[in-house]
PyMOL CGO cylinders between C-alpha atoms (Angstrom):
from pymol import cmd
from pymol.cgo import CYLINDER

trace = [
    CYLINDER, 0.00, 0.00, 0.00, 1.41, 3.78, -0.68, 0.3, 1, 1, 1, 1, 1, 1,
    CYLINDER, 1.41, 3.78, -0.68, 4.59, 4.63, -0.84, 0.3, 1, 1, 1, 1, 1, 1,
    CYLINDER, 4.59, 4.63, -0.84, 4.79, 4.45, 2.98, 0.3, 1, 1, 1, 1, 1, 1,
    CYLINDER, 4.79, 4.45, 2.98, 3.81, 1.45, 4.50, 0.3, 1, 1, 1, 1, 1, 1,
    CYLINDER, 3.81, 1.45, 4.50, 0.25, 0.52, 6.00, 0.3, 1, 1, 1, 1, 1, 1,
    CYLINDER, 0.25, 0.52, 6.00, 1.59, 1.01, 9.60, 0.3, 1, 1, 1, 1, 1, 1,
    CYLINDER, 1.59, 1.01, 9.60, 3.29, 4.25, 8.50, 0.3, 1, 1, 1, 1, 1, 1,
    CYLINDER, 3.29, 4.25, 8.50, 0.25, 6.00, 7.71, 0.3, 1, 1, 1, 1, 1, 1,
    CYLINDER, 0.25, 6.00, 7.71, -1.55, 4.47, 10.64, 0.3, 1, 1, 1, 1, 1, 1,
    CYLINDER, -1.55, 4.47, 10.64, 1.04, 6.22, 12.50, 0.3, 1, 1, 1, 1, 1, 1,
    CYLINDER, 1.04, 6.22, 12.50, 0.76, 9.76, 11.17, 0.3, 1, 1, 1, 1, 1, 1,
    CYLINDER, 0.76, 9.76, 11.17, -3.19, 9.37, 11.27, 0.3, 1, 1, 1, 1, 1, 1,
    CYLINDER, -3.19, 9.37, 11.27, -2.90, 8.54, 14.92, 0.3, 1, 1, 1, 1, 1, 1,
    CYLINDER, -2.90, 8.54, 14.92, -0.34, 11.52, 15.31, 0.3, 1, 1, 1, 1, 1, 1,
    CYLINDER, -0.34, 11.52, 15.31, -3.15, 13.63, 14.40, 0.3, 1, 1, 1, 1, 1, 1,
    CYLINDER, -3.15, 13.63, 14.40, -5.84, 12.32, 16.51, 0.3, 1, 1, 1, 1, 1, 1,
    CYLINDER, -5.84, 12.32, 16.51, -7.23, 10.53, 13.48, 0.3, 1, 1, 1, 1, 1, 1,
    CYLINDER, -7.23, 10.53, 13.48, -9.12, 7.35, 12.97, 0.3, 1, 1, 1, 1, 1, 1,
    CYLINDER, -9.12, 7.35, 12.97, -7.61, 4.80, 9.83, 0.3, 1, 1, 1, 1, 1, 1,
    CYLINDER, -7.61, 4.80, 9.83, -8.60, 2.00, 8.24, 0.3, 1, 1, 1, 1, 1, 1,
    CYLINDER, -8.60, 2.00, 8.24, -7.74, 0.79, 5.05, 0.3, 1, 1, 1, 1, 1, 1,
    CYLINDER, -7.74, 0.79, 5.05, -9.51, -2.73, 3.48, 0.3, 1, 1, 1, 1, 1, 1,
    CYLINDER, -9.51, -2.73, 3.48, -8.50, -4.57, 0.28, 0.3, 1, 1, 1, 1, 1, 1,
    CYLINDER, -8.50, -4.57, 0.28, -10.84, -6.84, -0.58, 0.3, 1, 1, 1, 1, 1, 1,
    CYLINDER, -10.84, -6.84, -0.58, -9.90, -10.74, -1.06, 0.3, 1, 1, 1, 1, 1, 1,
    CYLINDER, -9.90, -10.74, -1.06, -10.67, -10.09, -5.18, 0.3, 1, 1, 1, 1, 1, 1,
    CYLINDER, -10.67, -10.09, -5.18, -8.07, -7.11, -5.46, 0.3, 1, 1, 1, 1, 1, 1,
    CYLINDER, -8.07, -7.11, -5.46, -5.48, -8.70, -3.13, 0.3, 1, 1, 1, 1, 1, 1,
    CYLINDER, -5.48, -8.70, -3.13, -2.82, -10.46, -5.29, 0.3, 1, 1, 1, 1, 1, 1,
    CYLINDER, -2.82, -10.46, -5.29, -0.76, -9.48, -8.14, 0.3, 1, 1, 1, 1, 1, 1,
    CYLINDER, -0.76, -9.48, -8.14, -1.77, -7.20, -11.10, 0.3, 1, 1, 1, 1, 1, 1,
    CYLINDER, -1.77, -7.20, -11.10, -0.34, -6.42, -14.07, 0.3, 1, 1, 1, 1, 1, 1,
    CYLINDER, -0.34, -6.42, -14.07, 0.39, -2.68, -14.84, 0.3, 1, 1, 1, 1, 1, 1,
    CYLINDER, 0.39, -2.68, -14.84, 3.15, -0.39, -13.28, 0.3, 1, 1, 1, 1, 1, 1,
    CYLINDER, 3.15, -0.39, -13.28, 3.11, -0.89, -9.38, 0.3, 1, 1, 1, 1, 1, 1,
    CYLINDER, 3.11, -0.89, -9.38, 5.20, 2.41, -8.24, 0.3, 1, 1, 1, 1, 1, 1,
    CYLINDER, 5.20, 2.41, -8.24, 3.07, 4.40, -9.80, 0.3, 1, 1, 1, 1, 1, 1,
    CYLINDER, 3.07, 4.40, -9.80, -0.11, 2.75, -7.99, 0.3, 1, 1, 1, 1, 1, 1,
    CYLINDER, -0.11, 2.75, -7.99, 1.85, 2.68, -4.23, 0.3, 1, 1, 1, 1, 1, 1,
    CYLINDER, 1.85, 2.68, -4.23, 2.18, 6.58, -5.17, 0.3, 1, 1, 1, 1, 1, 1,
    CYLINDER, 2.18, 6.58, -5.17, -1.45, 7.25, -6.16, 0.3, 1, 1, 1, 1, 1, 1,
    CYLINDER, -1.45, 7.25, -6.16, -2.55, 5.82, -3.01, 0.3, 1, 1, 1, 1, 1, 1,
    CYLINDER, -2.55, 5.82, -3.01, 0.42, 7.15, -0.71, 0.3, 1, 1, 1, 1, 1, 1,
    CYLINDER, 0.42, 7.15, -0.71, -0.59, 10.55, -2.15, 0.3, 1, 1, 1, 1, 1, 1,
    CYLINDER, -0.59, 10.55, -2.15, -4.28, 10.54, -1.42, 0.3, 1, 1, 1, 1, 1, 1,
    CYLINDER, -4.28, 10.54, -1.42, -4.05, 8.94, 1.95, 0.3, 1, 1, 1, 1, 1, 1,
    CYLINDER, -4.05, 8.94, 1.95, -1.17, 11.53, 2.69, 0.3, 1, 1, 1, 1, 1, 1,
    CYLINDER, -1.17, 11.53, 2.69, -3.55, 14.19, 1.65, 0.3, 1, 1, 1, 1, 1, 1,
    CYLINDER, -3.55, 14.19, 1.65, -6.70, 12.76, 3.41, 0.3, 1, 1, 1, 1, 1, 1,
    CYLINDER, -6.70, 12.76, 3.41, -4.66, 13.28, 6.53, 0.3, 1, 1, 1, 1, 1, 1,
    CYLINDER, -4.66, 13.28, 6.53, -3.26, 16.48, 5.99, 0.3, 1, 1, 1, 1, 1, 1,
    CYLINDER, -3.26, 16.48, 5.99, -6.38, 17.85, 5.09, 0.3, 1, 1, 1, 1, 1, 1,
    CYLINDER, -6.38, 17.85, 5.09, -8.93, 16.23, 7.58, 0.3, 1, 1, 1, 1, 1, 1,
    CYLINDER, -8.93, 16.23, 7.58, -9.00, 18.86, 11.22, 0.3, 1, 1, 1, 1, 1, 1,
    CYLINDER, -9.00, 18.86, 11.22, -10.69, 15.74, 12.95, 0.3, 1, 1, 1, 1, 1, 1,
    CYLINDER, -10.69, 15.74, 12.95, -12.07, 12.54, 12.53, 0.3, 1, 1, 1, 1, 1, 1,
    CYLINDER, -12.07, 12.54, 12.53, -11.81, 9.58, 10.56, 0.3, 1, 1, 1, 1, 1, 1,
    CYLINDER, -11.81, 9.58, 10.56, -9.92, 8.47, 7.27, 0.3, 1, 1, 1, 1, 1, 1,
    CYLINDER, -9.92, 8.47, 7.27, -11.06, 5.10, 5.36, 0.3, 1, 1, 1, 1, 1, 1,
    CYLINDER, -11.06, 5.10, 5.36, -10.01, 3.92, 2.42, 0.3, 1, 1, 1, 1, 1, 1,
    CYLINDER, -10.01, 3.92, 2.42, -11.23, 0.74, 0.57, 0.3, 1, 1, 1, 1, 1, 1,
    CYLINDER, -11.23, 0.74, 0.57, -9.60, -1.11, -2.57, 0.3, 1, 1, 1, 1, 1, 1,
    CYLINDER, -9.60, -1.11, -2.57, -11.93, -3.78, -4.79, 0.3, 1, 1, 1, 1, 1, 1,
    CYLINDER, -11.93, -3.78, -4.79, -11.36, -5.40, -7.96, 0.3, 1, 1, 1, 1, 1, 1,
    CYLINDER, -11.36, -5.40, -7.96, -13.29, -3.45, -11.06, 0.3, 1, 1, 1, 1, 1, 1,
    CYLINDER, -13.29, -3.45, -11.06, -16.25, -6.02, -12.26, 0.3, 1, 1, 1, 1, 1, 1,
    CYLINDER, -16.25, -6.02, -12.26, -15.37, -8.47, -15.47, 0.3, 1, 1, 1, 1, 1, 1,
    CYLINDER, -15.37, -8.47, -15.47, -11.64, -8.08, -14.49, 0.3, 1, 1, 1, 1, 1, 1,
    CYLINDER, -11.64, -8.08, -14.49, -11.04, -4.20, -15.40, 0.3, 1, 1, 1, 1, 1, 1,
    CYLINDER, -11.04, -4.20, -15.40, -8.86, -3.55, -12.98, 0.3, 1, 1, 1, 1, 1, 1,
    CYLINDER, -8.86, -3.55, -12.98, -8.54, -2.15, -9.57, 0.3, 1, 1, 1, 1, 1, 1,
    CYLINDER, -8.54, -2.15, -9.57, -11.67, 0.62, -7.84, 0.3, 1, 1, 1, 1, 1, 1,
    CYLINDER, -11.67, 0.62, -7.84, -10.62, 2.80, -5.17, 0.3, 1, 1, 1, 1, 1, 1,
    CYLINDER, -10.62, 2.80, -5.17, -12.20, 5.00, -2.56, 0.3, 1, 1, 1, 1, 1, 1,
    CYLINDER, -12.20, 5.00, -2.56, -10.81, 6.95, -0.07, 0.3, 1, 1, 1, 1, 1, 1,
    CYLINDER, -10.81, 6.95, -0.07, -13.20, 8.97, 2.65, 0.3, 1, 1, 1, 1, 1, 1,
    CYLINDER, -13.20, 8.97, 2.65, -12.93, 11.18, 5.51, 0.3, 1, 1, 1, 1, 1, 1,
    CYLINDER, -12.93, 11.18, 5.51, -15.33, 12.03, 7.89, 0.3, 1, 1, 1, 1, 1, 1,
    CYLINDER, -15.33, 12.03, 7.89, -15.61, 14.52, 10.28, 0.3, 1, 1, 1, 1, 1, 1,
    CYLINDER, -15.61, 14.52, 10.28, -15.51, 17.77, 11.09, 0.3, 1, 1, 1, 1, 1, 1,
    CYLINDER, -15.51, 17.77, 11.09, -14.10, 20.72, 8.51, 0.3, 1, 1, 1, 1, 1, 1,
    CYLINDER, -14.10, 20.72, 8.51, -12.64, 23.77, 9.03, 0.3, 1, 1, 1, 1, 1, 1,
    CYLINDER, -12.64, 23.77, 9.03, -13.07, 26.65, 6.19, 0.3, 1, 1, 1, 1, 1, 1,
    CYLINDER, -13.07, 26.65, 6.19, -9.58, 28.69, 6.18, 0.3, 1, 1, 1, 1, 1, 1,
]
cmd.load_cgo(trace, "trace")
């Protein structure tokens, strides 16, 4: 996951006062063709920015497999409250 490790983010969410979880789901666990460093940065970058941006609460994030094999589907969601600056 990310270009820092599951237990990495954990720890900066925590840092913050922040709830984490992150679930892959058994069908997108595995290997997948297609360029993997570029993937663990997608994913480091939005879970880094979920918990830069997010005052208070909670940051989830859930990976699935696309239906009929098209890939990977993502989600990433905060909850809480927000603070206009």
């Amino acid at each position: 996951m990310g270009v820092q490790p599951r237990a990495t983010v954990q720890r900066r969410a925590q840092a913050r006062k922040l709830e984490f979880s992150l679930a892959v789901s058994e069908a997108a666990a595995g290997w997948w063709r297609g360029d993997a460093d570029r993937l663990r940065q997608i994913v480091g970058n939005l879970l880094s920015n979920a918990i830069k941006f997010t005052p208070q609460g909670a940051i989830s994030a859930r990976i699935d497999a696309a239906p009929a094999g098209g890939g990977i589907d993502g989600q990433t969601a905060t909850a809480g409250a927000r603070t206009r600056q």
